[in-house]
C-alpha positions in Angstrom: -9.5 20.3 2.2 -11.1 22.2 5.2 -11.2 19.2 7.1 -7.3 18.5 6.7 -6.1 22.3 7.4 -8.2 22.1 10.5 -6.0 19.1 11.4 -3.2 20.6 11.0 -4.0 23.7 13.0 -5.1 21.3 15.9 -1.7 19.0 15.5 0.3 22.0 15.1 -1.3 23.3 18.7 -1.1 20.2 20.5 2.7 20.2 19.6 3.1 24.6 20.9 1.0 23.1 24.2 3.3 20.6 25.0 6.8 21.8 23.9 7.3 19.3 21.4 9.2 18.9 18.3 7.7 15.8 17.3 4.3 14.3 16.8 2.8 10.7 18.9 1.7 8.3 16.9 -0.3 5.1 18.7 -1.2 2.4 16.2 -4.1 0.6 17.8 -6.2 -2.5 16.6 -7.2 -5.7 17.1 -4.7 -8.7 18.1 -2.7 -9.7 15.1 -4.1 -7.2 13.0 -0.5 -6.7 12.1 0.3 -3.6 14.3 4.0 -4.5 15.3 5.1 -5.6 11.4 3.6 -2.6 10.4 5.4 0.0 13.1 8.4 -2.6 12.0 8.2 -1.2 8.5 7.9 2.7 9.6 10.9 2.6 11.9 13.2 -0.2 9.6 12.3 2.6 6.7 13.1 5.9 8.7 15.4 4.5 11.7 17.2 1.5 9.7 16.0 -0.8 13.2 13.0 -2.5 13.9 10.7 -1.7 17.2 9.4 -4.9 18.1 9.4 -9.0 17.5 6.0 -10.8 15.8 4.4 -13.7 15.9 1.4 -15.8 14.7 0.3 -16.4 18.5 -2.0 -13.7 19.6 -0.7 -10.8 22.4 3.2 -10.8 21.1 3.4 -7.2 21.9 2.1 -7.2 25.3 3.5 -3.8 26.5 3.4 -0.3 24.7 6.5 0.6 22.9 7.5 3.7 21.4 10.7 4.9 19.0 11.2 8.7 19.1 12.2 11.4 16.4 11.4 8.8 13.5 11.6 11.6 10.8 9.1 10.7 7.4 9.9 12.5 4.8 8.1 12.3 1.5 7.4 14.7 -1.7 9.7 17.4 -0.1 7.7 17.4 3.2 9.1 16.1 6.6 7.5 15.1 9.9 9.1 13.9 12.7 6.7 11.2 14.7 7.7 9.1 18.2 6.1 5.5 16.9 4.1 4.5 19.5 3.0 0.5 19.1 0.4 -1.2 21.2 -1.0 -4.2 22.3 -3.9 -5.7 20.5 -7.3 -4.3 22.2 -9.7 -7.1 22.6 -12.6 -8.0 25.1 -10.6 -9.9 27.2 -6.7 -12.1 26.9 -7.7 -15.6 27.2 -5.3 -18.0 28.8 -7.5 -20.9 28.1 -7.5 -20.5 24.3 -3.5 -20.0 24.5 -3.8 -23.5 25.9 -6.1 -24.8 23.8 -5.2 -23.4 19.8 -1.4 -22.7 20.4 -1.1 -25.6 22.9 1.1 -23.4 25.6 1.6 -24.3 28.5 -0.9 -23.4 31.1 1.4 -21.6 33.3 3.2 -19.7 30.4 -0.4 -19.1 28.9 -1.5 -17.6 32.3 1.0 -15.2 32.7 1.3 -13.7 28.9 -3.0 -13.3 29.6 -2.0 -11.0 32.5 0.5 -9.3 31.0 -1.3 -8.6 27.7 -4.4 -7.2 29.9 -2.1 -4.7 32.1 -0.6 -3.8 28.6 -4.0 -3.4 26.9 -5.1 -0.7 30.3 -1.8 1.3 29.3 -2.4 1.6 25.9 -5.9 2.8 26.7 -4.3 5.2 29.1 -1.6 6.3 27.1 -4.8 7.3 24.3 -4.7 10.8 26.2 -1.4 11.3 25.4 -1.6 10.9 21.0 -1.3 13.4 18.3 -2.9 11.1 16.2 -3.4 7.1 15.9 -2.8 4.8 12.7 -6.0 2.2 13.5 -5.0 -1.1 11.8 -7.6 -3.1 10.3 -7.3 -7.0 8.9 -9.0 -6.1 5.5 -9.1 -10.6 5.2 -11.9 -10.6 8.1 -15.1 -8.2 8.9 -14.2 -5.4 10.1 -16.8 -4.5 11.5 -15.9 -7.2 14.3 -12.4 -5.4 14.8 -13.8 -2.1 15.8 -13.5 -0.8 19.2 -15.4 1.5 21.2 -13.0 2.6 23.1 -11.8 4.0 20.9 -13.5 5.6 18.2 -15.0 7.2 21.4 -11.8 8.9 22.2 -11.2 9.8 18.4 -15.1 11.5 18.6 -14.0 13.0 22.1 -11.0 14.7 20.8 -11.3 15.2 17.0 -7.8 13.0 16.8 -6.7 12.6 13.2 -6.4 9.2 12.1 -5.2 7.5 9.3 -6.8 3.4 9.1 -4.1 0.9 7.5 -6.2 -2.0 5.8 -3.8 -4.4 6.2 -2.9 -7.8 5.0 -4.0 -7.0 1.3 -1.4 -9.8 0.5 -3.8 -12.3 1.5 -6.4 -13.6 -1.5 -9.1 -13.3 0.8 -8.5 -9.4 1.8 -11.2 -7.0 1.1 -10.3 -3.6 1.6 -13.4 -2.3 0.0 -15.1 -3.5 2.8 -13.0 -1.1 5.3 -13.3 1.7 3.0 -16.8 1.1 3.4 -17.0 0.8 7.4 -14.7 3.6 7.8 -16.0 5.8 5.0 -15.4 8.6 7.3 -11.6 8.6 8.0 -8.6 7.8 5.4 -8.4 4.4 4.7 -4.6 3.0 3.0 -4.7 -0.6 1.7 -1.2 -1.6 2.8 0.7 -5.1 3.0 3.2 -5.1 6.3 4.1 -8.2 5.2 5.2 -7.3 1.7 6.3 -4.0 2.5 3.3 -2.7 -0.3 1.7 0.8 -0.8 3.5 2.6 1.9 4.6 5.2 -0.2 0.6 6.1 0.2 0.3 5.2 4.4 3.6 8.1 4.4 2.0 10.6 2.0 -1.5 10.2 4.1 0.7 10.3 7.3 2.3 13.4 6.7 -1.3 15.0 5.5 -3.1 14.1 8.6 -0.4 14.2 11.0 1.5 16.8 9.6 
């Protein structure tokens, strides 16, 4: 209880600094983690229009992208968030396994590398700029392999609220217990993007941490 009025003292703050009305939102995580389907599902619920196109081939959303004054309302509570979606943070964009697993061509394979690394440096730049940050997590593989330093350094660095979506509970081999467990310290929300399941709880936990 402490813990969440002292977040919403700091959020409440960071909005008086800056003049804002609304709160940023990044969601951050791995490459198809299912960042894009899920900011999908918080602007098609709240804004009637989707924010960006998926795909099954890693680094679809190669640039950051952000929907303003999405108002969440839930439980007689409102919050109104710009949805801020990112490119998926990993090590490095490899062109060669573009080539080689999705059988691009080389050229095309090349160029979407490059523009998924300049993408990944300004979503690790625009981490300065959040109110808070929905971390995604594929709850069907370890997580423990989809966390980044980056940026749970930030998150220590500046006490940022964040909620962590265990995604892709649709799957029969997800295991959000096992994200609960490696994030035991933040609010974890089992979710499906996919099936559009349990965001009534990602909205309610939204508005608690955000709000």
């Amino acid at each position: 209880m402490i813990k969440r009025f002292l977040s919403r003292i700091r959020s409440g703050l960071r909005r008086l600094i800056k003049g804002k009305s609304s709160v940023t939102i990044g969601i951050y995580g791995s490459p198809n983690a299912g960042k894009t389907m899920l900011a999908n599902r918080v602007c098609e619920d709240w804004d009637k229009e989707a924010l960006g196109s998926v795909s099954d081939v890693p680094h679809e959303t190669r640039r950051v992208q952000v929907r303003q004054q999405v108002v969440l309302r839930n439980g007689g509570r409102e919050l109104a968030i710009d949805v801020m979606d990112t490119p998926g943070l990993a090590t490095h964009a490899s062109a060669m396994d573009l080539e080689i697993f999705y059988q691009m061509d080389p050229s095309e394979a090349r160029a979407r590398a490059k523009e998924a690394t300049d993408g990944m440096l300004d979503a690790i730049r625009k981490l300065e700029t959040l109110d808070g940050m929905i971390l995604v997590i594929d709850s069907s593989t370890d997580p423990y392999q989809q966390v980044n330093t980056t940026l749970l350094a930030h998150v220590r660095a500046r006490n940022l609220p964040v909620v962590i979506a265990a995604n892709k509970i649709d799957l029969k081999e997800a295991r959000p217990d096992r994200v609960v467990k490696a994030f035991h310290r933040f609010k974890v929300i089992p979710v499906s993007a996919k099936d559009h399941k349990n965001f009534e709880a990602l909205y309610e936990a939204i508005l608690d941490q955000f709000g």
